[in-house]
C-alpha positions in Angstrom: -15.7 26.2 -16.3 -15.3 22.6 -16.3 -17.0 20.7 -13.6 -15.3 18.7 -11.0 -15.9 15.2 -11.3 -17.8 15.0 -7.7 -20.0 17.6 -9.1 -20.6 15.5 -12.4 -21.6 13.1 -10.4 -24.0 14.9 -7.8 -25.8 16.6 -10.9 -26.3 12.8 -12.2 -27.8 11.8 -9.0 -30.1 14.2 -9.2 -30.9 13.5 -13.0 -31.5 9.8 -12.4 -33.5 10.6 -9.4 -35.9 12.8 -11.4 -35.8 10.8 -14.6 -37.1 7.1 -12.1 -33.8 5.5 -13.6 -32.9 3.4 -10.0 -30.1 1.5 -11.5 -27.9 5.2 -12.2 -29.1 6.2 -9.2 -27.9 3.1 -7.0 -24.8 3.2 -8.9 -24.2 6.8 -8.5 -25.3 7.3 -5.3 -22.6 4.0 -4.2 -19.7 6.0 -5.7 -20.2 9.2 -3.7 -20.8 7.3 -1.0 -17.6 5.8 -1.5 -15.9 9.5 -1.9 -17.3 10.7 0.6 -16.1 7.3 2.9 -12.6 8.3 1.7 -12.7 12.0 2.2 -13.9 11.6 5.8 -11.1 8.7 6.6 -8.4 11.1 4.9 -10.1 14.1 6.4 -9.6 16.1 2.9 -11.1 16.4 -0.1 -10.7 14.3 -3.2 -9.4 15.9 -6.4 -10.5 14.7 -9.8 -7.6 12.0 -9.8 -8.3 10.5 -7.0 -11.8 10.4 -7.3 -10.9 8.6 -11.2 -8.9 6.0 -8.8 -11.1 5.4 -6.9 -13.7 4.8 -9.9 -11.2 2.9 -11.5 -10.9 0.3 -8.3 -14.9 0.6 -8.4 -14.9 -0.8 -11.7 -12.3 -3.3 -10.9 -14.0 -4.6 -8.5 -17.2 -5.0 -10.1 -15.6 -7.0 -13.1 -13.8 -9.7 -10.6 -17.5 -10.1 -9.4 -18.8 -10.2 -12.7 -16.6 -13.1 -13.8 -17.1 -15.0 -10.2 -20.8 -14.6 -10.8 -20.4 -15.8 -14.4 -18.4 -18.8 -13.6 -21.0 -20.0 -10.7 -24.3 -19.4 -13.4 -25.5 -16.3 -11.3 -26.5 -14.4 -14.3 -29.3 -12.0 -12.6 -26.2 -10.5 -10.5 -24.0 -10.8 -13.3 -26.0 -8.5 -15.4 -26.1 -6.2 -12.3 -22.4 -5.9 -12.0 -22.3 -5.3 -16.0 -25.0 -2.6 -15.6 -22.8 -1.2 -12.8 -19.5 -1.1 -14.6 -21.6 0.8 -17.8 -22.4 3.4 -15.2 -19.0 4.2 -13.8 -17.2 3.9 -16.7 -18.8 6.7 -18.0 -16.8 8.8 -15.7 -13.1 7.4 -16.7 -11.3 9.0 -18.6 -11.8 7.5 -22.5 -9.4 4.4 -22.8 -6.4 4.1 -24.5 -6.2 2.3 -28.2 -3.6 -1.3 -28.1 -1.5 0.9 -30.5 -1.5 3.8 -28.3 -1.1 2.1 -25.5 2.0 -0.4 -27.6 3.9 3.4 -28.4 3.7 4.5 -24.9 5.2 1.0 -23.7 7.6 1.3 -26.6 8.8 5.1 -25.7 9.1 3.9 -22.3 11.2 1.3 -23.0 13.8 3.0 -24.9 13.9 6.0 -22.5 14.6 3.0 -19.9 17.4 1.0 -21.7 14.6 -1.9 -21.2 15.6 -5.2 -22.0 14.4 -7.9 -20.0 12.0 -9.0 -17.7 14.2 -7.8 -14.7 13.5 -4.4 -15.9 9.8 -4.7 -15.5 9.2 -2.8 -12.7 10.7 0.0 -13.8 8.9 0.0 -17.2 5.5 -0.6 -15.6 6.1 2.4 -12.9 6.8 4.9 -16.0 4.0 3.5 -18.3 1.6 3.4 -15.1 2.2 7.4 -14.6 1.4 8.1 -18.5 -1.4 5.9 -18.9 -3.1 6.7 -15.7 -7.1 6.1 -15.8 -6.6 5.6 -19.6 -6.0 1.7 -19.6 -6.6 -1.5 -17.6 -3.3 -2.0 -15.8 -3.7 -6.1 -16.5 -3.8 -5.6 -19.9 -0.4 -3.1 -19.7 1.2 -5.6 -17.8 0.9 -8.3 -20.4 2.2 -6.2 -22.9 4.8 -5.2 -21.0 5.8 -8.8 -20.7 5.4 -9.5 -24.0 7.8 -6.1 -25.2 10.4 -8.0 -22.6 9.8 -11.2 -23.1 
């Protein structure tokens, strides 16, 4: 049986705590925290996509702090958000090639009729649903705009 992801990650916690390793710990610990923040707000329990959402804005979040604490010469919490994303990017799902990710955009915009930048939306909601957890959304977006464009 394949483990769920919230199991994955308790069995981590656990590792890191008996192997003394206090940056996986931290970082684990934060995103079950986190799922279990959402879970009691929702008042139900997360299923493996959500929980990779959630990871996914986790990991967002940490590289916008990354590059704010790059750009103001703070590289002791720099190298703590980098440490941070390594950590939860394990648990994402493996990330999509540019040439995987340009045939999906490509399919999508045929199955569309795609053909200019007004048509973005709709290209970006298809793609979005196919690549989900697999690719950075920013970097979709620009090539979206550069397939229209």
């Amino acid at each position: 049986m394949i483990a769920s992801l919230k199991t994955r990650l308790t069995d981590d916690m656990k590792a890191a705590l008996k192997a003394g390793d206090k940056q996986r710990l931290g970082t684990v610990r934060m995103a079950l925290a986190e799922i279990k923040r959402r879970e009691v707000d929702d008042r139900a329990d997360l299923d493996d996509a959500q929980i990779t959402g959630l990871i996914e804005k986790m990991v967002k979040q940490r590289k916008d702090a990354l590059s704010q604490f790059t750009d103001a010469g703070r590289q002791d919490l720099a190298d703590q958000e980098k440490a941070e994303i390594e950590v939860l990017a394990a648990y994402l799902p493996e990330q999509m090639s540019d040439d995987e990710l340009i045939a999906v955009i490509d399919s999508v915009i045929a199955d569309t009729g795609a053909s200019s930048m007004k048509d973005m939306g709709k290209v970006m909601g298809q793609v979005k649903g196919k690549v989900a957890g697999r690719a950075d959304m920013q970097q979709v977006s620009s090539l979206v705009k550069a397939r229209l464009g």
